[in-house]
Structure formats: C-alpha cells, structure tokens
C-alpha beads as a LAMMPS data file, in Angstrom:
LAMMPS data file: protein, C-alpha beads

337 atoms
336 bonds

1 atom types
1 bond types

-500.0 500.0 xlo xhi
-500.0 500.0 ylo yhi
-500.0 500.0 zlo zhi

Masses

1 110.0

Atoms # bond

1 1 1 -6.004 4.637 -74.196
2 1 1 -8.395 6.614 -76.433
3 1 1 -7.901 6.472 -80.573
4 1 1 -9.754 8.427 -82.509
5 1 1 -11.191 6.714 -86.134
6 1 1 -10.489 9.219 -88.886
7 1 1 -11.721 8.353 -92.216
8 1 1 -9.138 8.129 -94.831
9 1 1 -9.153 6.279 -97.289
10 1 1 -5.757 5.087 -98.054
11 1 1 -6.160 3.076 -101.033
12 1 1 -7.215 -0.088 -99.625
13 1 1 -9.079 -2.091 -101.793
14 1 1 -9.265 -5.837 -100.022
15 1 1 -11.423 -5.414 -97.801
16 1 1 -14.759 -3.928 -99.803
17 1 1 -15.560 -7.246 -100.838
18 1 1 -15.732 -10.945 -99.055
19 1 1 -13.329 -11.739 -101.756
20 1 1 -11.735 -15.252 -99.797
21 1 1 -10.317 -18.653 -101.257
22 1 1 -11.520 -19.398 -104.524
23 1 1 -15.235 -20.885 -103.594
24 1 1 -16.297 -24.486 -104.135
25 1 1 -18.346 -26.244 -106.929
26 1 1 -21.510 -26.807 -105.316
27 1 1 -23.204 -26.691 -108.987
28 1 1 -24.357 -30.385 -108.281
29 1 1 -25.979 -30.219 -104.969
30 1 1 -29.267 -30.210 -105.301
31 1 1 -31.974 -27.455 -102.936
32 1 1 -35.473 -27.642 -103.055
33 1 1 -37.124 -24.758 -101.641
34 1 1 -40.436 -23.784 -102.022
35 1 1 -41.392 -20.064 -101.826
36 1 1 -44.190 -18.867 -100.184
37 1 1 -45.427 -15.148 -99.506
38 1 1 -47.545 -15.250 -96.875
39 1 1 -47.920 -11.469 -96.565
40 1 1 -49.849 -11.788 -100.352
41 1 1 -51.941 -14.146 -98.980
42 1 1 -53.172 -12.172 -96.012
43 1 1 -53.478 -8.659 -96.876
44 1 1 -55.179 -9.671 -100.078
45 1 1 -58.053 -11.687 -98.245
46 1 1 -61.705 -9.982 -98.526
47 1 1 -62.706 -8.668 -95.331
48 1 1 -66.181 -10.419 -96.291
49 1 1 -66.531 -13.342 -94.542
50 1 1 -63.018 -12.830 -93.111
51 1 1 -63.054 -15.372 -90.370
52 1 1 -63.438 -18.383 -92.642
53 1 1 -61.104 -16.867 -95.569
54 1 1 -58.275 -16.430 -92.694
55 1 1 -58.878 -20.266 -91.286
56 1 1 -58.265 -21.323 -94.493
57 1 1 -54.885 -19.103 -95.180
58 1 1 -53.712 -20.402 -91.806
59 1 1 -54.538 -24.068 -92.374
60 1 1 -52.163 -23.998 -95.749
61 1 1 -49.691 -22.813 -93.875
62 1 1 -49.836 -25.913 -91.562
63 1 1 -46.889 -24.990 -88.866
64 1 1 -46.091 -21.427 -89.679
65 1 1 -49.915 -20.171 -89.863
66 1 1 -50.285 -21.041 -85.911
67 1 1 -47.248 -19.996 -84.966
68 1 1 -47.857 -16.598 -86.972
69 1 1 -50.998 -15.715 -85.119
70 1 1 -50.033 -17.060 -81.701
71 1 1 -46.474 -16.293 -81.502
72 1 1 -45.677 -13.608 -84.245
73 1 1 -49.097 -11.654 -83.328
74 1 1 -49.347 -12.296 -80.172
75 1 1 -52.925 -13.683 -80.642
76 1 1 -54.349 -15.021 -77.473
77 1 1 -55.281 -18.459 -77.684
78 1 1 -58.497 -18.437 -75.672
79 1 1 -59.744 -16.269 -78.089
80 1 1 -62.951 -17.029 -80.593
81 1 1 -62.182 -17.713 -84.171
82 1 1 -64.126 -14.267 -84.382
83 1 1 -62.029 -12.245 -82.432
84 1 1 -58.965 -13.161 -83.177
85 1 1 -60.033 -12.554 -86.840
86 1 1 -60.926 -9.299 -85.542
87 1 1 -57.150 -8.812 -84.446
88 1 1 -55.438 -9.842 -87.659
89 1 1 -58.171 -7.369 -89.472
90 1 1 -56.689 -4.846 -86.190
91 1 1 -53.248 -5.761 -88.067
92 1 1 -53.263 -5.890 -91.700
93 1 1 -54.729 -2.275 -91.782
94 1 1 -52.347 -0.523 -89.063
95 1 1 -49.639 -2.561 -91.493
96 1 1 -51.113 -1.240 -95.103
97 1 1 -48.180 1.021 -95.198
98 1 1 -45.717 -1.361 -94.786
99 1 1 -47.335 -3.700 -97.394
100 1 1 -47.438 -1.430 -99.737
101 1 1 -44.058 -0.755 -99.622
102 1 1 -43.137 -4.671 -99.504
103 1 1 -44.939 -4.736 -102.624
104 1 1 -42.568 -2.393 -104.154
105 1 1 -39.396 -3.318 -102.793
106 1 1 -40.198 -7.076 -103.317
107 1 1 -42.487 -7.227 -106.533
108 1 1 -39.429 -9.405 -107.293
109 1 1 -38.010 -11.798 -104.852
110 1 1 -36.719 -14.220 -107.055
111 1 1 -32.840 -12.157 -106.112
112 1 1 -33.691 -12.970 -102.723
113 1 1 -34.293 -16.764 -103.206
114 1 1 -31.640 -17.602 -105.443
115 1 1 -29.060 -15.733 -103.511
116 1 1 -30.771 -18.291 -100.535
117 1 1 -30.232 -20.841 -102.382
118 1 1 -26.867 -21.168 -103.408
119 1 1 -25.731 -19.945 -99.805
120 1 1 -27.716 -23.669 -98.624
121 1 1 -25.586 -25.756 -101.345
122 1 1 -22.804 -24.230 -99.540
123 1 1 -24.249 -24.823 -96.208
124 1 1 -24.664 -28.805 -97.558
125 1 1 -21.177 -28.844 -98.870
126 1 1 -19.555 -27.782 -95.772
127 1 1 -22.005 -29.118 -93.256
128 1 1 -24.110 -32.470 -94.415
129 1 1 -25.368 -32.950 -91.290
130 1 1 -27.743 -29.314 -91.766
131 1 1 -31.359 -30.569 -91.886
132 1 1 -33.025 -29.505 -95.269
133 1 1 -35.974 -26.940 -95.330
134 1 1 -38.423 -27.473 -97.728
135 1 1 -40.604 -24.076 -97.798
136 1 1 -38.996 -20.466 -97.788
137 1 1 -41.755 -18.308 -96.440
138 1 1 -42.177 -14.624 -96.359
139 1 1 -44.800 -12.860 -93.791
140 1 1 -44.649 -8.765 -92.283
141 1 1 -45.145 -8.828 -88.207
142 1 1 -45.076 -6.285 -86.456
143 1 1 -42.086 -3.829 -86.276
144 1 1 -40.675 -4.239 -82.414
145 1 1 -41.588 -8.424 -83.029
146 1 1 -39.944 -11.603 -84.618
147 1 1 -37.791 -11.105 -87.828
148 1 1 -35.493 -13.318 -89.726
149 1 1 -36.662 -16.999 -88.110
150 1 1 -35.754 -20.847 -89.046
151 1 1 -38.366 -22.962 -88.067
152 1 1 -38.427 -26.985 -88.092
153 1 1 -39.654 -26.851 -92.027
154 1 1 -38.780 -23.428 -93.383
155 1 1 -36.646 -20.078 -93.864
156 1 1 -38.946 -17.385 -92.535
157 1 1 -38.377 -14.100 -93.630
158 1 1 -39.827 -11.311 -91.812
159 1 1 -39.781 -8.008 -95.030
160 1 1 -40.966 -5.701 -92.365
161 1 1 -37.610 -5.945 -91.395
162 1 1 -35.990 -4.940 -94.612
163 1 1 -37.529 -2.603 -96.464
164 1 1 -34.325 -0.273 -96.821
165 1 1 -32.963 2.316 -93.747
166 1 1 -34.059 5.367 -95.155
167 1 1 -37.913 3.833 -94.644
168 1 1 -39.894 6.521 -92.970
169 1 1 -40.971 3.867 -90.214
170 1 1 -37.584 3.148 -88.935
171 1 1 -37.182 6.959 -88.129
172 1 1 -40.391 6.924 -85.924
173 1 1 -39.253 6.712 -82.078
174 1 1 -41.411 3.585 -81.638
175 1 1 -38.819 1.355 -83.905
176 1 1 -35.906 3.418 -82.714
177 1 1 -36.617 2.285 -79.333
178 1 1 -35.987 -1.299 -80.254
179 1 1 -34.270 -0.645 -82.948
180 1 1 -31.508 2.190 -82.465
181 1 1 -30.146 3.585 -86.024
182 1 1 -27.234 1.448 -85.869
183 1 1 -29.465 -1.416 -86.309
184 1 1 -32.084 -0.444 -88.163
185 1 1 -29.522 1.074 -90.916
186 1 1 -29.076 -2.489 -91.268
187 1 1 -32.698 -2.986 -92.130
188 1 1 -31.993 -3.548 -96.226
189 1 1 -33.324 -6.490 -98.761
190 1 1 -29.316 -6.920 -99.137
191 1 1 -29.191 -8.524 -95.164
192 1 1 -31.831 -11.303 -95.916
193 1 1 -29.679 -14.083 -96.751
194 1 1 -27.002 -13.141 -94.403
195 1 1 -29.862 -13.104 -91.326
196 1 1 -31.055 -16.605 -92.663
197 1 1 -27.208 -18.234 -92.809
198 1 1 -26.693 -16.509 -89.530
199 1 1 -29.656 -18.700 -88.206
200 1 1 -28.496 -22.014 -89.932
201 1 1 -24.947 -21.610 -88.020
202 1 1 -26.645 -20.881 -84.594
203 1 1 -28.910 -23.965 -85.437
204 1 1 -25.793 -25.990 -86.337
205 1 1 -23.666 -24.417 -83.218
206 1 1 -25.550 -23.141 -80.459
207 1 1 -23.927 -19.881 -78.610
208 1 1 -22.453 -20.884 -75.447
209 1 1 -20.388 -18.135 -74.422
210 1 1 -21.044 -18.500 -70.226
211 1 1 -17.598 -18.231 -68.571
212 1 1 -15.775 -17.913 -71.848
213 1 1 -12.828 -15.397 -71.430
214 1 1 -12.976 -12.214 -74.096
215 1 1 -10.338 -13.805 -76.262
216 1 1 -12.397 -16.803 -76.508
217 1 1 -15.713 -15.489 -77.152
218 1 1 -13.583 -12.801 -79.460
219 1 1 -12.280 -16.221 -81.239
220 1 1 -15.739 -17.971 -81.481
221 1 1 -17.433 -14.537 -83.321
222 1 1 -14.735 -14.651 -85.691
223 1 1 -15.046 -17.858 -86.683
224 1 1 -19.124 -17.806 -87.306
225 1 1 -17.524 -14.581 -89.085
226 1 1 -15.704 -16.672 -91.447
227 1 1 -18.009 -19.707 -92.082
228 1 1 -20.493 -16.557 -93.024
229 1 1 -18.094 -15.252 -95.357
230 1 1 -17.689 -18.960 -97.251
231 1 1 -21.475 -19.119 -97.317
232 1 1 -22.036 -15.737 -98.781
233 1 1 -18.760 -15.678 -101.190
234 1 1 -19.667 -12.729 -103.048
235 1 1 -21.185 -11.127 -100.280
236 1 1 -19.663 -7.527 -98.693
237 1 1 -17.598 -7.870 -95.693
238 1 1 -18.455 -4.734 -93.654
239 1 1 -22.520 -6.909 -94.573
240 1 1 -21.292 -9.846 -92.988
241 1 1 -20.276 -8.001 -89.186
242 1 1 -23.131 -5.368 -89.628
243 1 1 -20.900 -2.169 -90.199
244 1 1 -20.540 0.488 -92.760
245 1 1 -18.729 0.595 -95.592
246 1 1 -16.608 3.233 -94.621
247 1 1 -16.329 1.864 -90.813
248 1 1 -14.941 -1.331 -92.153
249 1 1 -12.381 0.721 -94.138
250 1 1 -11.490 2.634 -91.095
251 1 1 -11.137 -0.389 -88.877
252 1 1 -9.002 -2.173 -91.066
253 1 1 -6.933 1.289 -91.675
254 1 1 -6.767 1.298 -87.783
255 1 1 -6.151 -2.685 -87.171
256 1 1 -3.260 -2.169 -84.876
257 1 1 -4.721 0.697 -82.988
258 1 1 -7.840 -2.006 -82.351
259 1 1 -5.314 -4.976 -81.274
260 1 1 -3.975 -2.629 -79.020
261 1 1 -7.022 -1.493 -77.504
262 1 1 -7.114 -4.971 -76.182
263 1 1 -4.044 -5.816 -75.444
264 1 1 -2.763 -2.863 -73.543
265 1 1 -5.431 -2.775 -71.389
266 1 1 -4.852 -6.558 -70.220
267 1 1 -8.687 -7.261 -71.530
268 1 1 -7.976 -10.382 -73.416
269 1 1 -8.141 -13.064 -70.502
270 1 1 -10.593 -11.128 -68.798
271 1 1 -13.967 -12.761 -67.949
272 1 1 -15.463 -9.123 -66.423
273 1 1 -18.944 -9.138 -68.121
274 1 1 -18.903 -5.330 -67.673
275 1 1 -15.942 -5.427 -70.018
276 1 1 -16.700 -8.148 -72.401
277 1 1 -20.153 -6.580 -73.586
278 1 1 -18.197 -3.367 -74.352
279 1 1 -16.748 -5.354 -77.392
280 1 1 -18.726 -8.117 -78.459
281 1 1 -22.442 -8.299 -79.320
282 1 1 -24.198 -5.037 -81.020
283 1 1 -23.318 -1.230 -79.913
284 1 1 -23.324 2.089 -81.835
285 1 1 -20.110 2.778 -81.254
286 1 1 -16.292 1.118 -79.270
287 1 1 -16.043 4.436 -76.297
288 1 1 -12.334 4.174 -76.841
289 1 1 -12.206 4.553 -80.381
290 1 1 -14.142 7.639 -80.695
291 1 1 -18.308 8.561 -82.038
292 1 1 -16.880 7.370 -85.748
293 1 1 -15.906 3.731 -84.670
294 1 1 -18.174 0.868 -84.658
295 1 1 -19.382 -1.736 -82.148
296 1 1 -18.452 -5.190 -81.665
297 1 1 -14.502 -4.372 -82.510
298 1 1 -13.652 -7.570 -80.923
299 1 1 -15.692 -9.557 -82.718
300 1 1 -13.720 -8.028 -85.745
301 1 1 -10.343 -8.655 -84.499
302 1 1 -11.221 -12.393 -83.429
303 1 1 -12.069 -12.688 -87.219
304 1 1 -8.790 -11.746 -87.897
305 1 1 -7.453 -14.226 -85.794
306 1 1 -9.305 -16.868 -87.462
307 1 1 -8.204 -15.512 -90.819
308 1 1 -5.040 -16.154 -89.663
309 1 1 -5.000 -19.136 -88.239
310 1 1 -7.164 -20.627 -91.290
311 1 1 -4.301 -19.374 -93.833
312 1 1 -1.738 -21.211 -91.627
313 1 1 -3.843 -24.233 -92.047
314 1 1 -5.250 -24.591 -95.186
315 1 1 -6.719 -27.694 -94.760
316 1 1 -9.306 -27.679 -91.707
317 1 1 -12.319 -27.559 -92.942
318 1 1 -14.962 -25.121 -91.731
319 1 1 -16.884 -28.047 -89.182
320 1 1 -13.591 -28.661 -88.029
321 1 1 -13.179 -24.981 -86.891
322 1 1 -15.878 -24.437 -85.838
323 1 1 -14.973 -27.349 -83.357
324 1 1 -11.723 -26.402 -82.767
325 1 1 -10.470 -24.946 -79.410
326 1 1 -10.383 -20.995 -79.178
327 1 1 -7.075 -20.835 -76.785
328 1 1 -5.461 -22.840 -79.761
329 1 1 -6.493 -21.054 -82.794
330 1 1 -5.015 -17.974 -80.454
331 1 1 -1.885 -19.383 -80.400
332 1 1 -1.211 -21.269 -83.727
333 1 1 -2.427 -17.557 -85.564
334 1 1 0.237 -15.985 -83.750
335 1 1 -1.861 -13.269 -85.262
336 1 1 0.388 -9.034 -84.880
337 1 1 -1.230 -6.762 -86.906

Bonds

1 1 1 2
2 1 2 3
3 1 3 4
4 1 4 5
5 1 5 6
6 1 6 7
7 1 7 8
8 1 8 9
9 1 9 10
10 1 10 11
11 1 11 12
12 1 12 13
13 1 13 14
14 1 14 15
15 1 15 16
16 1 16 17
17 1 17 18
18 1 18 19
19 1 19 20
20 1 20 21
21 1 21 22
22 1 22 23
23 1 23 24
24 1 24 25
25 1 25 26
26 1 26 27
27 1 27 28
28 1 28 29
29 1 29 30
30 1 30 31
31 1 31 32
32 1 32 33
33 1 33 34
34 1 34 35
35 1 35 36
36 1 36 37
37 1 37 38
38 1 38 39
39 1 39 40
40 1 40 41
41 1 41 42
42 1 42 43
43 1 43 44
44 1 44 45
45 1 45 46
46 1 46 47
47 1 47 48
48 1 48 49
49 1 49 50
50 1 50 51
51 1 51 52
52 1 52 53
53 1 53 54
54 1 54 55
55 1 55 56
56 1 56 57
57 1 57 58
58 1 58 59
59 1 59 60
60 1 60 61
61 1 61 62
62 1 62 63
63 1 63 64
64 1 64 65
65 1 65 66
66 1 66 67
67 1 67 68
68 1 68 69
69 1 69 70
70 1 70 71
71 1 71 72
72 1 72 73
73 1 73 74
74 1 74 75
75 1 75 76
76 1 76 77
77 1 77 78
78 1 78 79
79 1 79 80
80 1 80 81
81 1 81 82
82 1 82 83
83 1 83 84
84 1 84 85
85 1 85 86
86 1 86 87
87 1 87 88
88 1 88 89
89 1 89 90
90 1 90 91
91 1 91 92
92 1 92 93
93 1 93 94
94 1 94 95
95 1 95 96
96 1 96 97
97 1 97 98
98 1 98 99
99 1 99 100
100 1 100 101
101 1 101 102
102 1 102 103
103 1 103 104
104 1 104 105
105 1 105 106
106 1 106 107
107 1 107 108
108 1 108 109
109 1 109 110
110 1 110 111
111 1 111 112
112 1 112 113
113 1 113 114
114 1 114 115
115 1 115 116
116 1 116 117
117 1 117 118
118 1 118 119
119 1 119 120
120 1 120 121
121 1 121 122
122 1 122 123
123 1 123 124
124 1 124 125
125 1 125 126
126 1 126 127
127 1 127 128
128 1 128 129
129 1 129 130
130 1 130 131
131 1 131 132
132 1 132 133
133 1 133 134
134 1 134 135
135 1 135 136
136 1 136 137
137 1 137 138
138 1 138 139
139 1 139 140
140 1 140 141
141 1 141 142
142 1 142 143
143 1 143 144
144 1 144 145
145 1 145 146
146 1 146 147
147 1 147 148
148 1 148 149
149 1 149 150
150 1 150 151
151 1 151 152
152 1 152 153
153 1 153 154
154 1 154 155
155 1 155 156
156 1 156 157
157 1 157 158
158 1 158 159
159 1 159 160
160 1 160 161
161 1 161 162
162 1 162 163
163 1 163 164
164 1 164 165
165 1 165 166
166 1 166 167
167 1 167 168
168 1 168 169
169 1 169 170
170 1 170 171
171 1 171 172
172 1 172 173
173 1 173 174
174 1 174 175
175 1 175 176
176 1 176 177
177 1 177 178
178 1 178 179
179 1 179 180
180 1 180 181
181 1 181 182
182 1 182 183
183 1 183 184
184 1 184 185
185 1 185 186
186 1 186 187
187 1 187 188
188 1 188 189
189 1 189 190
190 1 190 191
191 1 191 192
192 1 192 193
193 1 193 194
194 1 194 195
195 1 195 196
196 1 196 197
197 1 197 198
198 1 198 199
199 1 199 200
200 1 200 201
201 1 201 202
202 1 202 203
203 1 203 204
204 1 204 205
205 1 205 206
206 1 206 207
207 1 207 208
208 1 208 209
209 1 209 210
210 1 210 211
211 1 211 212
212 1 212 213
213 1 213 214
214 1 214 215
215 1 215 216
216 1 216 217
217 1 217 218
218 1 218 219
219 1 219 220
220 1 220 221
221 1 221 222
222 1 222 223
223 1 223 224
224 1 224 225
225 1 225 226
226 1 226 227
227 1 227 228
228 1 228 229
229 1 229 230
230 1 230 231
231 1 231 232
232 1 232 233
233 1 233 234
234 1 234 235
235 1 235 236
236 1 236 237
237 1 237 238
238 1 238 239
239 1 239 240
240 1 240 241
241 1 241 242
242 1 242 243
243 1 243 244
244 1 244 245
245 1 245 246
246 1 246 247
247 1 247 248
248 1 248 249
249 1 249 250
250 1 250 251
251 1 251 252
252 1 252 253
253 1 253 254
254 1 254 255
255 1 255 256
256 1 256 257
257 1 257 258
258 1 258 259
259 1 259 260
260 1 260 261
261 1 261 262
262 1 262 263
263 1 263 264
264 1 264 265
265 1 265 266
266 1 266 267
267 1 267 268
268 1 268 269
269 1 269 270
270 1 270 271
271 1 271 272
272 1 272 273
273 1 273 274
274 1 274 275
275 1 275 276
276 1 276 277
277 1 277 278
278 1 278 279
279 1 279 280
280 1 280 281
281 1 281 282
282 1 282 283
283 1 283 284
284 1 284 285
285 1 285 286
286 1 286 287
287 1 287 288
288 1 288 289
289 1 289 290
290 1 290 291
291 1 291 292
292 1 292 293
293 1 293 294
294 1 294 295
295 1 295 296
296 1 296 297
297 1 297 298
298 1 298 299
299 1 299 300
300 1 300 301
301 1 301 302
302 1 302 303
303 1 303 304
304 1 304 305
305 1 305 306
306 1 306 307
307 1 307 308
308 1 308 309
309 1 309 310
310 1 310 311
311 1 311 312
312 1 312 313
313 1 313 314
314 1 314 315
315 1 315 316
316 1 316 317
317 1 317 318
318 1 318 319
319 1 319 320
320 1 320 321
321 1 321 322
322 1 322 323
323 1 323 324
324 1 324 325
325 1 325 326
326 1 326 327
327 1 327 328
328 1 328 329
329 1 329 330
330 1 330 331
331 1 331 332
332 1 332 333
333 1 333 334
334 1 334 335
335 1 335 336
336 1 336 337
C-alpha cells in the first residue's frame, strides 16, 4: 500500500500546540539548580600560562571537568598536563566559530533555565522517586560528539548542538554525515528542555525494547510521548516527536491512512527487526507514505493509542503508565481512527 502525504491544511487547529489536561500546580515544589556555563569559562581563559589556568577550570567543575576532557574530548589519559592543554588549546580555536555564535544565540539563557525548571517540578510531581540535580551546566564539544547528557549531579547541555538549523556548520558534509538534515533541523535552542526531560524519562525507565513486538514498542514510544507532553505543557507537539510543523499537520490529516499502513500489512504483531526499524526510532522519511512524510510514524500512532487509552482512564497516573502493560493499553484504547 503506498499513500502519498499532501499538505493541506484543512483547518485543524488541535494539534499545533501540546495543549492536554489542564496542567498541575507545581507552584510549591521547590528546584534548586545551579547554572553553570562552562563554555565562558574555557574559551575565555588566557592562553598564558594555559596549563595551570585550565587545571583550575577543570578542578571547579569537580565531575563534569574530567569527564569533559576525557570523555567529551576524547583526551587521552596518559597524556602530560602539557599536552593535553595543548589539545583543548587544539579545540577552543577550531571551535571560535561556534562560540561566537553561542554567545549570540545564548547571551541570555535564563529562557532556557526556567523553562528547565518548571519541566523538573513536574518531573517531582509526577515522579518523587527522580533524583534531584543540583548544577545545570552548559559546555560546546565537538559537533559529531556528546550532546544533551544527565550526569549523576547535573543537566548538561551541549549549545553546539543548538544553535538554530539554518547554522552554516550543520550544512557542512562533516555534520551531515552524523547528522542528516532531518536531525540537524532539529538542532534549535527551542529542543533543549525537551532533550533534557527526554533524558530524565530514560533515567527513570530504561529502553528495553529486545523481543518486544511493533505494537508494543509502538505502545511504549507513545507513552514516553505523553509523559513528555505533561512535562513540557506548553510545549509544541510536532517538538515533542521531532517533526515539522507542517508534517505533524499532515499526519494527523492522514491518521487513518497511517493506522492502515500498519494494519493492512499485518505489521502490528510482527517482531521482524527489518520491519520494526522502518517505523520506530529516527528516519527522514515512512517509504510508504511518500518523500513528504516523516519517520518514526509508529511511534506517532502508539501515542495515539496512549491518548486514548489515558482519556478512557482518567485516573492512572503517569508512573502508573508508564508501568502498565503495552498489550493492555492496546486493547482497553480500542483506539479506530
């Protein structure tokens, strides 16, 4: 069956916003976070007397400062205190460029935080058991490296990573061959806090997908899909699965045709790997639907399903669905677009 995705917009209006149930009061839960911009720190140092200025960056930045140069960098650790200074120096000025941008995009990152912020009173409403992190730290890596990270004591935010799609960088073929255009399109200060609650819920609830049927893992996307969108209440929809604007429109324009796709073609109880990674996980594009559509349609459609299923049940809260058993959401949504 092949559909082609033709965009027309028919009016809808729902689905440009994560507009949801009416969001908690999570006014009285208190979040301490501590910002830190590491990427100030280091590409202001002097280059005089380098060496010692960087031991001392690194060494107020007790966990994250190793980790950056070791694991971020790539630094190896047999290496004198000289030479690996010698590296970072390598670093900071193939990176000026991106710095300078970061200092322009991000002169202000108070947005950023705050936006953090209240998505972790939510996280502490609907899951106590989340560990707190005390330090939200900024840093630029390099481009084909580490991102978005959540360490044992901090949010790490990695700006080289979202400094807006049209940046000239993201066009070069080195990022494009790590990071294809329907990624990197992705690559705006608006994704930050999504990246970061995307962490906390893989922190809270590992992936385990091995063996899972398509309908399953279809069912356990859509519901990280839905915590997300009760984290992030006034955040964008088409933001919270990574499409377009306009490919969100079209896919919920087209939400039968997409059903279909699956169901006529006997995929849903299918545990074919060769079939399952055609709809879940990142792509450009679903083959079927035509160049327009997006990836990751079932990840979509297993949102659905947990829309469903959470408006038939009102009162499970989101650890208890994210517990619950993907065969029986199926069934008690008794979700037909």
């Amino acid at each position: 069956m092949r559909l082609v995705f033709v965009f027309i917009l028919m009016g809808y209006t729902f689905f440009s916003c994560n507009n949801g149930d009416k969001a908690p009061d999570v006014s009285g839960i208190k979040v301490e976070l501590k910002s830190m911009r590491f990427e100030k720190d280091l590409f202001s140092l002097d280059t005089a007397g380098f060496t010692v200025k960087l031991d001392k960056l690194l060494a107020a930045y007790p966990s994250f400062g190793e980790n950056f140069l070791a694991t971020i960098l790539n630094a190896d650790p047999k290496w004198s205190a000289d030479s690996a200074a010698n590296y970072v120096l390598g670093f900071t000025s193939a990176y000026k460029q991106v710095y300078d941008t970061v200092q322009v995009v991000f002169r202000d990152f108070d947005p950023y935080e705050k936006e953090i912020k209240k998505a972790l009173q939510y996280v502490k409403y609907y899951f106590p058991q989340f560990k707190d992190r005390s330090q939200l730290i900024t840093y630029i890596g390099p481009m084909d490296g580490y991102g978005d990270i959540l360490s044992d004591d901090a949010i790490i935010i990695g700006l080289q990573h979202h400094l807006g799609k049209n940046f000239s960088l993201y066009k070069s073929r080195f990022v494009q061959e790590t990071y294809p255009e329907y990624i990197s399109n992705r690559f705006e200060p608006d994704y930050i806090a999504v990246n970061c609650m995307k962490n906390i819920l893989n922190e809270l609830y590992p992936e385990k997908y091995d063996d899972l049927r398509l309908i399953q893992q279809m069912i356990e996307k859509g519901k990280r899909l839905y915590v997300l969108s009760r984290l992030l209440p006034n955040k964008e929809e088409y933001k919270l699965i990574g499409y377009t604007n306009d490919q969100l429109k079209a896919v919920y324009g087209h939400e039968r045709a997409v059903w279909d796709l699956f169901v006529q073609n006997n995929f849903l109880q299918t545990i074919d790997h060769n079939i399952i990674k055609n709809y879940i996980g990142e792509g450009p594009k679903t083959q079927e639907l035509g160049e327009a559509s997006p990836g990751n349609i079932g990840s979509f459609a297993g949102w659905q399903i947990v829309k469903k299923y959470m408006q038939k049940n009102p009162n499970t809260g989101l650890a208890d669905l994210m517990k619950a058993d993907a065969e029986t959401i199926f069934h008690q949504a008794k979700y037909k677009p």
